[in-house]
C-alpha positions, -999 to 999 in steps of 0.1 A, spaced: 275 597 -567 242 598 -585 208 593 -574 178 591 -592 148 600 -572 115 605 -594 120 624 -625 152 640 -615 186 627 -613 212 641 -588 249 639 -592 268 648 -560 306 652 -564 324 632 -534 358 637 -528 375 614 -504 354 609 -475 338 647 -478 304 652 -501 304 687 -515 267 694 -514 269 731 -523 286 711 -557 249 693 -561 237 692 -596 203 682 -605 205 672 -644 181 678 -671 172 654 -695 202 663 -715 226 666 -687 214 629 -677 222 622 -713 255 633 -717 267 619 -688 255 585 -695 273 590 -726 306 597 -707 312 568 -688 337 555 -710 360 580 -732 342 602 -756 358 627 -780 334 663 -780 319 653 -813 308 620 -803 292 639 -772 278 668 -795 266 636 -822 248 615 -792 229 649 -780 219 661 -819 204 622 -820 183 620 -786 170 658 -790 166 667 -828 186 698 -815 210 717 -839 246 708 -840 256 743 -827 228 740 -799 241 710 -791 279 718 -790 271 746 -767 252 725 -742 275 703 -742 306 722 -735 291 744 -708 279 710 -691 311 697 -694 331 726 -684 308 730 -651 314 689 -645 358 700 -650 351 729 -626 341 703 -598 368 678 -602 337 656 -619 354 646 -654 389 656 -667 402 656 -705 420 627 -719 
C-alpha cells in the first residue's frame, strides 16, 4: 500500500490481511522514483537510465541506489525478479 501524505510518500508492505508496519518505508524522492518506474517490468538498466535522467546523478551513483533500494524492497516480499 502507498500513501502519499504531504511531501512524503509511504509504502507499507501488506501481506494477506496483516500490515507489517515495522516494514514501513518512507521514500525519498528517488525511492518514489524508482518505484513508479517499476510498476510494469523493468530490466536494472532501464531502472539505473530513468534515475541518471530525473537526477543528473552518475551512472554508478545511480546503479548503487538503485540496487540497495531494490534489494531492501526483495527483502520485504515488495518486488521479486523476473
Amino acid at each position: 500500500m502507498t500513501r502519499k501524505i504531504a511531501d512524503e510518500v509511504f509504502l507499507v508492505p501488506v501481506k494477506g490481511e496483516l500490515a507489517h508496519i515495522q516494514r514501513m518505508f518512507v521514500l525519498n524522492a528517488v525511492g518514489e522514483c524508482i518505484w513508479d518506474y517499476i510498476g510494469e517490468p523493468r530490466t536494472r538498466e532501464q531502472i539505473v537510465g530513468a534515475v541518471v535522467s530525473a537526477f543528473e546523478v552518475e551512472e554508478a551513483v545511480a546503479g548503487m541506489d538503485v540496487e540497495e533500494f531494490l534489494e531492501n524492497l526483495r527483502t520485504a516480499g515488495l518486488v521479486e525478479e523476473l
